[in-house]
Every structure is written in structure tokens, then in C-alpha cells.
C-alpha positions in Angstrom: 0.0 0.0 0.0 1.0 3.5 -0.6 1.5 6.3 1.7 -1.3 8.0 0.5 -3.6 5.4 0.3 -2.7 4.4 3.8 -3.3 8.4 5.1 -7.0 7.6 3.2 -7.3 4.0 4.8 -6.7 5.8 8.1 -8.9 9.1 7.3 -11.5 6.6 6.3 -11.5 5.2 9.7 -11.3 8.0 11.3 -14.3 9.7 9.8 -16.4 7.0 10.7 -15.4 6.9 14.2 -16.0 10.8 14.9 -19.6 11.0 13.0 -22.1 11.0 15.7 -25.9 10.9 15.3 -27.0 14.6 15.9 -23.2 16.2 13.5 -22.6 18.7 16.2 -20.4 20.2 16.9 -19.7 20.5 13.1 -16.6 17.5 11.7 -14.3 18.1 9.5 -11.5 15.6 7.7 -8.4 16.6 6.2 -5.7 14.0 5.1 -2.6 14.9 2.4 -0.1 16.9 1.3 -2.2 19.8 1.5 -3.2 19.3 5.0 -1.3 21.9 6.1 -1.6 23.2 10.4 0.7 26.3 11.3 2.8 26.2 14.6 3.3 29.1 16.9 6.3 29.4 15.5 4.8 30.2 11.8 6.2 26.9 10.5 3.6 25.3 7.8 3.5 21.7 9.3 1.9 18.8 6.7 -0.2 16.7 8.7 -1.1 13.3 7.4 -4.6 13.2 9.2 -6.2 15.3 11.0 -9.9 15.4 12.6 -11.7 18.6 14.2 -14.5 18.3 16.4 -15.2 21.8 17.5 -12.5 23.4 19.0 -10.9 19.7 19.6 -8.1 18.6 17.3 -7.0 15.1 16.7 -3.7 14.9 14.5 -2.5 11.4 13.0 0.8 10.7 11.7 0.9 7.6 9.5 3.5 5.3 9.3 2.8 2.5 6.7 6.3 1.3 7.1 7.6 -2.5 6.7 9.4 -2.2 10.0 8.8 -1.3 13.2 8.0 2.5 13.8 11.5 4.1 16.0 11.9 6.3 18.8 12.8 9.2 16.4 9.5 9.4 14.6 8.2 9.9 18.0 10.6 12.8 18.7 10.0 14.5 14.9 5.4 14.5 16.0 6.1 15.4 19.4 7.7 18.8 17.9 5.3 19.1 15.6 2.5 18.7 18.4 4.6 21.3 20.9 4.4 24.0 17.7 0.8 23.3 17.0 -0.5 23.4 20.0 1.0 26.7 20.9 -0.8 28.3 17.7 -4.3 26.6 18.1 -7.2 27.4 20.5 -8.4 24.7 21.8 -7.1 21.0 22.1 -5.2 19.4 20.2 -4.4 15.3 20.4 -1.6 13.3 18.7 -1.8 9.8 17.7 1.1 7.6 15.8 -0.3 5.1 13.7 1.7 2.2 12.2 0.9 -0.9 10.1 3.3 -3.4 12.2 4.0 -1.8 15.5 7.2 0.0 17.7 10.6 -0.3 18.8 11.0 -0.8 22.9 11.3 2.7 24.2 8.3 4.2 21.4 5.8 3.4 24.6 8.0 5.8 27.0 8.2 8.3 25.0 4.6 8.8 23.3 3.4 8.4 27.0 5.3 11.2 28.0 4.5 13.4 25.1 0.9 12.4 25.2 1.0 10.9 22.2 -1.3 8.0 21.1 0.0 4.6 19.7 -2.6 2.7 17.3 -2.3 0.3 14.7 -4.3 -0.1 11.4 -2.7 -2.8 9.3 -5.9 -2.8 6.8 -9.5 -1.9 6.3 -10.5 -4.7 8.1 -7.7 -5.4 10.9 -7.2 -2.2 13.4 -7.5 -0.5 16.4 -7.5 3.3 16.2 -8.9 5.9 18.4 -10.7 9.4 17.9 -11.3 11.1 21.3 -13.4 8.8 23.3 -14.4 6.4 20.7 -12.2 3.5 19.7 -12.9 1.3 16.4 -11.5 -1.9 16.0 -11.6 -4.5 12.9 -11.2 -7.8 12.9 -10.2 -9.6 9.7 -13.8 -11.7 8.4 -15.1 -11.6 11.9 -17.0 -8.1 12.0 -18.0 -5.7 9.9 -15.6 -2.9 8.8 -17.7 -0.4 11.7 -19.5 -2.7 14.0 -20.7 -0.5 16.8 -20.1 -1.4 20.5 -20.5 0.5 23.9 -18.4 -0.2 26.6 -18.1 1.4 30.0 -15.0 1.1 32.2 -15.0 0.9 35.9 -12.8 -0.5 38.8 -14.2 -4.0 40.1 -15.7 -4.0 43.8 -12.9 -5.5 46.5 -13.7 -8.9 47.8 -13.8 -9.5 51.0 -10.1 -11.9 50.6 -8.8 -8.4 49.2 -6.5 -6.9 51.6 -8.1 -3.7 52.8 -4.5 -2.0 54.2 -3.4 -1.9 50.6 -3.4 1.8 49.7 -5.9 2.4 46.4 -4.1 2.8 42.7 
């Protein structure tokens, strides 16, 4: 696959995951060369996906690489997120996407920085993430946007849990 076709794979996705019933606040999609985002520092930085909810911007840099994504690719985005975020109003969210996964050390560094690890290796096998809503595909199991709600919490202790055990 091409870079650009991968940037549309991932747009594609993307799109689909941010659409919500009611379209408000308004969406917009951009993905390409001409998706350009201007730092504080006046630099014109090309973005290879980027979604805007509002005043909320998510920014995706796609790596459709045949190796594993390194440490300095993490460095090169956080930058670009630092400048961006200086010269936006209102939030803005990085998130690394790869075809085959990291190199040890990619996971401390996008934690620090904030920055978003996800993985789409095709139309039908990914996990990628736009704000609080998280598509995943699996290959000839699901459907390409099969639609499930999930809520999160902390299990209740048991009574064999030790109670003197300070909380997480």
C-alpha cells in the first residue's frame, strides 16, 4: 500500500469513528499533502490526518512502514505537536499510527508526550482511536464499523482483598 492510500485507509477510519448521530459540533477531515496546520512558530507543518470536532483537534501521523516505527519518529510529531498546539485554540491530540508496530522505548516516550500509539494494518484489521471512541476491525469476523458501547470501571474489593493496601 501507498503512503497515501494508507493516510486515506486511516482518514476513512477515522471519519467513521467521529460521525455522531446529531453532526454537532460540526466535523471536518483533512488527510494529504495539502493538509497543512501552522505552529506558533509560523512553521507550515503537513499533517497526514487530522480530525476537528469543535474546537478539539485530533492529528494522526501515519507510518505505513515494513518495519517497526522508531523512537525518532516519535521525537519528529512530538515537535510538531509542541508548535501546533501553541498556535491553536483549543485541544489538540496526537496519535502515531503504524501498520506493524514499535521499537522498545516508542511506549515511554509517546506516554510522556501524550501521544497516542494505534495500529491499522488494513481496512478490516485495526484498532484506532478518535477522542473517546475506539474502532476496532477484525479480519472476516465483523464488519468494517460494528458498533459497541463499553463502560470502564474499577471491580468492587472482595472481601479476601486486603483492605491495608493503599488504592491505585
Amino acid at each position: 500500500m501507498k503512503p497515501e492510500e494508507y493516510e486515506s485507509l486511516v482518514a476513512s477510519i477515522a471519519t467513521q469513528l467521529s460521525r455522531r448521530a446529531d453532526q454537532s459540533p460540526p466535523l471536518e477531515v483533512l488527510y494529504g499533502r495539502t493538509n497543512l496546520w501552522q505552529g506558533d512558530s509560523s512553521f507550515q507543518h503537513q499533517i497526514d490526518v487530522s480530525v476537528t470536532i469543535g474546537d478539539r483537534a485530533y492529528l494522526f501521523e501515519c507510518k505505513c512502514w515494513s518495519s517497526q516505527v522508531g523512537t525518532d519518529a516519535v521525537l519528529t510529531f512530538a515537535a510538531r505537536l509542541c508548535d501546533i498546539r501553541g498556535a491553536y485554540k483549543g485541544m489538540v491530540k496526537g496519535s502515531l499510527v503504524t501498520t506493524v508496530g514499535w521499537d522498545p522505548g516508542v511506549e515511554t516516550l509517546a506516554r510522556y508526550f501524550e501521544i497516542g500509539l494505534d495500529r491499522v494494518a488494513s481496512a478490516t484489521e485495526f484498532c484506532l482511536r478518535v477522542g473517546d471512541r475506539v474502532g476496532v476491525g477484525f479480519p472476516e469476523a465483523l464488519p468494517l464499523f460494528e458498533s459497541v458501547s463499553a463502560k470502564v470501571q474499577r471491580a468492587p474489593k472482595t472481601s479476601s482483598e486486603d483492605d491495608s493496601r493503599s488504592p491505585d
